[in-house]
C-alpha positions as CSV (number, residue, x, y, z in Angstrom):
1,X,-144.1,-58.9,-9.0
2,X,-144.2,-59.8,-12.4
3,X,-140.6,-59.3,-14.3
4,X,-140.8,-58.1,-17.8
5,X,-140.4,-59.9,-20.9
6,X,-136.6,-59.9,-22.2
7,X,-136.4,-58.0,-25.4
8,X,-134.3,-60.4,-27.4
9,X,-135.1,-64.1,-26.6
10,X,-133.2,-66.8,-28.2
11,X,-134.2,-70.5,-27.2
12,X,-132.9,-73.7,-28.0
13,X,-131.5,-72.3,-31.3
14,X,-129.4,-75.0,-33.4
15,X,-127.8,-74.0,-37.3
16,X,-126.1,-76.9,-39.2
17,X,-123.3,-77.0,-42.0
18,X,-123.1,-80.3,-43.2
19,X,-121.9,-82.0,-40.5
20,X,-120.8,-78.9,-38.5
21,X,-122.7,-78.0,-35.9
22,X,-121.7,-74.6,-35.5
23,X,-124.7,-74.0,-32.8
24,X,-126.2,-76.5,-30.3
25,X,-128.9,-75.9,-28.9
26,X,-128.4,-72.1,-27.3
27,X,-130.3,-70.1,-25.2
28,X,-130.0,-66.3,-24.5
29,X,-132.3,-64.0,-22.9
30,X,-131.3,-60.2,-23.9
31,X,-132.7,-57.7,-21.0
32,X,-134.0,-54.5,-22.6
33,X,-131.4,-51.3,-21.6
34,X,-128.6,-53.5,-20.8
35,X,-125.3,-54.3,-22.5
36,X,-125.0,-57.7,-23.0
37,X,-121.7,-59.2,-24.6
38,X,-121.1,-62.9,-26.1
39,X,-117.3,-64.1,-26.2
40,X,-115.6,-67.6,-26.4
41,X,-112.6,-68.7,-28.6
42,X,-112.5,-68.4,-32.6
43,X,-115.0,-70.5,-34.0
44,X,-116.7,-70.7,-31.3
45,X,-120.3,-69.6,-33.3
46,X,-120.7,-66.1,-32.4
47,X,-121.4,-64.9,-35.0
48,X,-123.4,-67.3,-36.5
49,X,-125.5,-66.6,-33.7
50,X,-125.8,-62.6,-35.0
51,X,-126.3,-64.2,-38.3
52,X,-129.7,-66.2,-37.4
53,X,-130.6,-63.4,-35.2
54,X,-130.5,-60.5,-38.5
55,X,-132.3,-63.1,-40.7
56,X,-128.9,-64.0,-42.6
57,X,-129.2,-67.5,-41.7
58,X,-131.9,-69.7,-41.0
59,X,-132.1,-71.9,-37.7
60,X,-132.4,-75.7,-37.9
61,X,-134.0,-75.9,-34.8
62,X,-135.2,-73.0,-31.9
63,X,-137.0,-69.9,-31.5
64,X,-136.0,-66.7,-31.8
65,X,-138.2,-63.9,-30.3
66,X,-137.9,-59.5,-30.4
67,X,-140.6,-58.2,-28.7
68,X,-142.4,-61.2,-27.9
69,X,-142.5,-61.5,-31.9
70,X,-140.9,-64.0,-34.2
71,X,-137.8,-63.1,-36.2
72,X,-137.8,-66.8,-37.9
73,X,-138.4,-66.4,-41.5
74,X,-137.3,-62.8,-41.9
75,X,-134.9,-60.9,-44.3
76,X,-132.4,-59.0,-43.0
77,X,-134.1,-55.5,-44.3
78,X,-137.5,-56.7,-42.3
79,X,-135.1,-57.5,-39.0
80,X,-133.9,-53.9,-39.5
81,X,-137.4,-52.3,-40.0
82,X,-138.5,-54.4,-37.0
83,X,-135.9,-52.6,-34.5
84,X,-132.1,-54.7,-35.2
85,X,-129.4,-53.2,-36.7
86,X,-125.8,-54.6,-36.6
87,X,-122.6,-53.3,-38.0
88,X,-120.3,-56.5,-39.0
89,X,-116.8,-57.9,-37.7
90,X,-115.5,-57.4,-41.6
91,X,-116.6,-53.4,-42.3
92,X,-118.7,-53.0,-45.2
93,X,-118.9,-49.3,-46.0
94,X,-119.7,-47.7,-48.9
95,X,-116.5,-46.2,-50.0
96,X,-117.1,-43.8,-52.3
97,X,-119.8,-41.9,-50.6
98,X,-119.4,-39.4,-47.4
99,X,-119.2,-39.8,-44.3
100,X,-122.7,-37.8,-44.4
101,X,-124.0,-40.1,-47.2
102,X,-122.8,-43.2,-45.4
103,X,-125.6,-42.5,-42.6
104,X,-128.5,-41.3,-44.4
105,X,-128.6,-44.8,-46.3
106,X,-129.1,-46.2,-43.0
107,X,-131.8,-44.5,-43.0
108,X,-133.7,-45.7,-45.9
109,X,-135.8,-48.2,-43.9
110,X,-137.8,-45.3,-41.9
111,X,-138.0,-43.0,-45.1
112,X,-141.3,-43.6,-46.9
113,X,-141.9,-41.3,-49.6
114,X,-142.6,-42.5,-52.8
115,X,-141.2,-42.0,-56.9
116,X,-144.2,-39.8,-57.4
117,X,-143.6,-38.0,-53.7
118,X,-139.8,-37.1,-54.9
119,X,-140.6,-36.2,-58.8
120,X,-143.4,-33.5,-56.9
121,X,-141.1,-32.7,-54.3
122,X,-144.2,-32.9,-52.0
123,X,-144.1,-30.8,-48.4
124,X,-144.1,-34.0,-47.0
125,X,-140.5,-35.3,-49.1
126,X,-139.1,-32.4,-47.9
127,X,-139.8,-32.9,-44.0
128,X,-139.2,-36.3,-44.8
129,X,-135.2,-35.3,-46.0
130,X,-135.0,-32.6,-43.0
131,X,-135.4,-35.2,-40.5
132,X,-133.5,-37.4,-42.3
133,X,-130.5,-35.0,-42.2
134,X,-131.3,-34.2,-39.2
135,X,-130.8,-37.8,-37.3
136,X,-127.6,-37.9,-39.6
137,X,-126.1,-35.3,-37.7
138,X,-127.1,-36.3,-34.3
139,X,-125.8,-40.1,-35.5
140,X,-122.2,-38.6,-36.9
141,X,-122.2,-36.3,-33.8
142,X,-122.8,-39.2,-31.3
143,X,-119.6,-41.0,-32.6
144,X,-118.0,-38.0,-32.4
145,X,-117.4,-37.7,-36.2
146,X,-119.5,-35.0,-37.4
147,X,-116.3,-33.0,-38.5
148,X,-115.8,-35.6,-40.8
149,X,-119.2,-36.0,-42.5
150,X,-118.0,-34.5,-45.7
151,X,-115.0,-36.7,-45.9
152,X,-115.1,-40.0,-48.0
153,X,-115.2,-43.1,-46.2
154,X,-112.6,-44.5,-47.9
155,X,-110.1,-42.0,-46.2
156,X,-111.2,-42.3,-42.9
157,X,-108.6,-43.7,-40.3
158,X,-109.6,-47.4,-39.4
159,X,-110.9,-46.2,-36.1
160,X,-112.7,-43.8,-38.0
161,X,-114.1,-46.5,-40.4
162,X,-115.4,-48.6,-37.4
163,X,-117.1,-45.4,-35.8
164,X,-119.1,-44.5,-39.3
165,X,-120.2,-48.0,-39.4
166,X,-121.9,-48.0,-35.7
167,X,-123.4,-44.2,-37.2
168,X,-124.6,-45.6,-39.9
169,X,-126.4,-49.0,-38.0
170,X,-127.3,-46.3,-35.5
171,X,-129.5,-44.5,-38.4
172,X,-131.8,-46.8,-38.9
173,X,-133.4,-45.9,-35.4
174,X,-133.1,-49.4,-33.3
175,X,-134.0,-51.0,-30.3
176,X,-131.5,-53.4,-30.1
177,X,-128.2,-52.3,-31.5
178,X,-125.8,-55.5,-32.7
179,X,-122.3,-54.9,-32.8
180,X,-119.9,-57.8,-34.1
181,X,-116.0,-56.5,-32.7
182,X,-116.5,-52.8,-32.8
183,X,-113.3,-52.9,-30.9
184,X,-111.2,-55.1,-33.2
185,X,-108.2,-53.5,-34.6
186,X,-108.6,-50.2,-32.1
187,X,-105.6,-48.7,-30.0
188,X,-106.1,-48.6,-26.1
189,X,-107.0,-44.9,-26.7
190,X,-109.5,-45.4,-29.1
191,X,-110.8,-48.8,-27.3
192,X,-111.5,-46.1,-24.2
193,X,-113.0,-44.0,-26.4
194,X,-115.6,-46.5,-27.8
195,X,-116.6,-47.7,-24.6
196,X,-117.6,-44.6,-23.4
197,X,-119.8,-44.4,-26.8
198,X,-121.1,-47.5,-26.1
199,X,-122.3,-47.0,-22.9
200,X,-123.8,-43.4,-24.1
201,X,-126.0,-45.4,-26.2
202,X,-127.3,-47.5,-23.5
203,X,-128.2,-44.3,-21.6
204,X,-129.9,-43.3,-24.7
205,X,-132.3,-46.3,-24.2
206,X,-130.7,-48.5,-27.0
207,X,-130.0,-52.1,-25.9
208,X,-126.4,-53.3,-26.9
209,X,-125.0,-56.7,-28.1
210,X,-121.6,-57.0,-29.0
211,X,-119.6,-59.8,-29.6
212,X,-115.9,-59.0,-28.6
213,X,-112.5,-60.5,-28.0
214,X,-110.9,-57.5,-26.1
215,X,-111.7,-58.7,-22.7
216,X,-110.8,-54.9,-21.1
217,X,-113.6,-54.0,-23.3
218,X,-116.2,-56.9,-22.0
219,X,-115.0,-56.9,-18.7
220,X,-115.6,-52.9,-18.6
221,X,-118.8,-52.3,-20.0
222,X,-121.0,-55.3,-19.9
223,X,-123.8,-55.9,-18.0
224,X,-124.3,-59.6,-18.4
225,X,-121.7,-61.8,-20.2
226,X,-122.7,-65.2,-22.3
227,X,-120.3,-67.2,-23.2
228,X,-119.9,-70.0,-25.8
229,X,-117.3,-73.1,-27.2
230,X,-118.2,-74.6,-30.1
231,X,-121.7,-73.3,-30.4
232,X,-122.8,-74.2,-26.9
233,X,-123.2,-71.9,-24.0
234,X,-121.0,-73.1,-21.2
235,X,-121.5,-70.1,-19.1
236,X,-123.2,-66.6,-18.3
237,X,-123.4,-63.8,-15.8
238,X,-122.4,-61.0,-15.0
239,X,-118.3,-59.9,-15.3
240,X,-117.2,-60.4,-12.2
241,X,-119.5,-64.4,-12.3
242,X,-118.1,-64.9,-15.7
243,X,-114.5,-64.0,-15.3
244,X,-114.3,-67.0,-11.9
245,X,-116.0,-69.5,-13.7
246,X,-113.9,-72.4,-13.9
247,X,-115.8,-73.9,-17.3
248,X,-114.6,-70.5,-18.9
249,X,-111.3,-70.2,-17.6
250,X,-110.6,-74.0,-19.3
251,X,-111.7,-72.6,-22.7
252,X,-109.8,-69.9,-22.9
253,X,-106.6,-71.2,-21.3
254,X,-106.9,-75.1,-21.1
255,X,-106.4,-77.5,-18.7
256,X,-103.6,-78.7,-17.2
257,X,-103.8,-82.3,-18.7
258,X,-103.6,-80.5,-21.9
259,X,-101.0,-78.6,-21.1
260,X,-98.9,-81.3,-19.8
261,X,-100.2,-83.0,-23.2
262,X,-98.6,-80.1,-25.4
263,X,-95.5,-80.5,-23.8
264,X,-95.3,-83.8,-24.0
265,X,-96.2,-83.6,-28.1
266,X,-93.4,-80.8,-28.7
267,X,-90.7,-82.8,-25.9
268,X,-91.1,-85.7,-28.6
269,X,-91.2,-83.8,-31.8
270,X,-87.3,-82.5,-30.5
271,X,-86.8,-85.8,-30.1
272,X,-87.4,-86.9,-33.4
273,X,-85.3,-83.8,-35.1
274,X,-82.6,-85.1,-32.6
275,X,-82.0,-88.2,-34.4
């Protein structure tokens, strides 16, 4: 039996700054219909690692593979028209437009018609826009916002804001859906809420990735868990592997040398203030 190829592959990848090394030589395989989340502390390199995968940053080193193809030396539009689409961990919507408007730019990678196309207003422009309006609605209603699709984006509620932006990444028609802490900021309700979205499109046949510091979030949805401290993977599996693994448990809560070294630091700083 022969097992197929993973959809995202990421080997050996290395990015510089100067003289940071933000990553170090990482490897990630991405199985196709699974959700697969990376976490480790802040500044850890997650999303630097998103960032070489959507053609934002280059690699120093490594190979990164979708599809069995090579995404080293693309733009971010060709990583999109090649099956990625990501929303960000800072949201960047545009704010003026609709809720409505806000997904059918997502779409502009799969449109085709051309100046001379739209001036005619060819049969083909116009089933061109139907569809296009179309997978708007089914987007917006899939993030359970179409009655808001008339609505600027500006005046959406934060958890709103985060929901239009996974509609809008959702537009462009992916494979593998990128999601950099789509529950940052959200309430328990709306955390609930999210993951059941989530996992709806996984069902739908989109591959998730999601970085994500909620750990009710990680632990509840995930299918396999990577894990990374200062751009190296120290561990990977699924939650339940992850979550006993004693290389992660030091990076998120330290060790006890270092505790006893923290109180040691802080039972001499009173000292000092004493005298």
């Amino acid at each position: 039996m022969t097992l197929s190829a993973p959809l995202l592959s990421l080997g050996a990848v290395s990015k510089n700054f100067g003289g940071l090394r933000a990553v170090d030589s990482f490897d990630l395989n991405v199985k196709e219909g699974s959700i697969t989340s990376l976490i480790g502390p802040n500044g850890a390199g997650k999303t630097t690692v998103f960032n070489l995968i959507t053609g934002i940053y280059r690699p120093d080193s490594g190979s990164i593979t979708f599809r069995s193809s090579a995404l080293i030396g693309m733009l971010p539009h060709q990583v999109v028209e090649a099956g990625i689409a990501r929303t960000f961990q800072t949201l960047r919507l545009f704010e003026n437009l609709t809720c409505f408007e806000n997904v059918l730019a997502g779409q502009h990678c799969r449109c085709k018609a051309g100046l001379v196309a739209c001036i005619l207003n060819t049969r083909a422009r116009q089933a061109e826009e139907a569809r296009a309006h179309s997978e708007a609605e089914r987007c917006l209603r899939q993030l359970r916002i179409w009655h808001l699709r008339d609505e600027l984006a500006r005046n959406l509620s934060y958890g709103d804001r985060r929901r239009l932006e996974i509609a809008r990444a959702m537009a462009s028609g992916p494979a593998l859906l990128i999601l950099d802490e789509p529950a940052g900021g959200l309430n328990e309700r709306e955390s609930d809420e999210l993951m059941d979205i989530i996992r709806e499109i996984r069902d739908s046949g989109i591959t998730v990735f999601l970085i994500e510091h909620d750990m009710r979030v990680v632990m509840g949805i995930s299918d396999h868990v990577a894990v990374m401290e200062y751009g190296r993977k120290i561990s990977e599996g699924t939650p339940e592997e992850v979550q006993k693994d004693p290389a992660v448990i030091e990076a998120y809560l330290g060790t006890d040398d270092e505790d006893e070294q923290a109180e040691a630091e802080a039972d001499a700083e009173a000292g000092e203030s004493v005298q």
